[in-house]
C-alpha positions as CSV (number, residue, x, y, z in Angstrom):
1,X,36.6,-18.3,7.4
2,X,36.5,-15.8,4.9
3,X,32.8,-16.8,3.9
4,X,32.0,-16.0,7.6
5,X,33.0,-12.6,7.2
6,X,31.5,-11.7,4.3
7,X,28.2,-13.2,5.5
8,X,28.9,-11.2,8.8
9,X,29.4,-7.9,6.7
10,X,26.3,-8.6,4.5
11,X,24.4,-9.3,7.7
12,X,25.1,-5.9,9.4
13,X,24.5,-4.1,6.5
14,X,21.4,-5.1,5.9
15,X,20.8,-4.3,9.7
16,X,21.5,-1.0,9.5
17,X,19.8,-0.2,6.3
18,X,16.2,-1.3,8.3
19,X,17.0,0.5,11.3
20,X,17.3,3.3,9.1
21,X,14.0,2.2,6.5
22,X,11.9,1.7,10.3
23,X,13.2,5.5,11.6
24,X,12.6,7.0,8.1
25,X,8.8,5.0,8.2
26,X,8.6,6.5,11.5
27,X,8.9,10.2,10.6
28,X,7.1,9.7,7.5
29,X,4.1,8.6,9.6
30,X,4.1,11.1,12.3
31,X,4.6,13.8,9.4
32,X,1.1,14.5,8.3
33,X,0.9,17.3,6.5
34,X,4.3,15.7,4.7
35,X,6.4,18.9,4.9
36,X,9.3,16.8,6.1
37,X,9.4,18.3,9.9
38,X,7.7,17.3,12.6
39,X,5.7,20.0,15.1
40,X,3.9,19.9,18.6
41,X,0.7,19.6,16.5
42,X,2.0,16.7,14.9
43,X,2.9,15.0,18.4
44,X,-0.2,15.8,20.3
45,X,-1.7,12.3,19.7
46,X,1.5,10.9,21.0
47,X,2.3,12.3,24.6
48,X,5.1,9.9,25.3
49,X,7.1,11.7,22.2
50,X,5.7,15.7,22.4
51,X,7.3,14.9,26.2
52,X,10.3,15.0,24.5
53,X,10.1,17.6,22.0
54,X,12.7,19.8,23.6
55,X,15.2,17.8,23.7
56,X,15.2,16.4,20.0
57,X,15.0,19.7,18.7
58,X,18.6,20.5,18.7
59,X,18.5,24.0,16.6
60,X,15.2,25.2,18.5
61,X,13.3,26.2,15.2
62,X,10.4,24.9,17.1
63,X,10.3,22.1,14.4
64,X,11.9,18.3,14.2
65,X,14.4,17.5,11.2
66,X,14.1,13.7,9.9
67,X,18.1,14.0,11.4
68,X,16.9,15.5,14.9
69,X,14.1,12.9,14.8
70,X,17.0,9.8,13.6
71,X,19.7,11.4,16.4
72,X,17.2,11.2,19.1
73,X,15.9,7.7,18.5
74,X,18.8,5.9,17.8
75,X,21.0,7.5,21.3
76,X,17.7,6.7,23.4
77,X,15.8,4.2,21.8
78,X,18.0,1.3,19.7
């Protein structure tokens, strides 16, 4: 029983760790100019996300955080 557990543990950390590799890859590849925000330039080529832009950016700097970016996926996407 115990084994179970600890397998169980291992297996959910390692889940978590690639949700959070996958959102991070995300960012990193919609970032193109690698200043570690995202902009409306940035989302042009991807409508379904710019449609959105409002509501991820939670401080309104007019500019998505890796942590607005990782807030807003994982409440309406996972």
């Amino acid at each position: 029983m115990k084994n179970i557990m600890v397998f169980c543990s291992l297996l959910v950390g390692f889940s978590f760790n690639a949700l959070a590799l996958d959102v991070k890859q995300r960012f990193d590849h919609l970032d193109k100019n690698k200043d570690g925000f995202l902009t409306q330039a940035e989302l042009e080529p991807q409508p379904q996300l710019l449609n959105s832009y409002s509501n991820w950016d939670k401080d309104r700097d007019n500019r998505i955080s890796l942590l607005e970016f990782k807030q807003f996926l994982t409440k309406n996407l996972y």
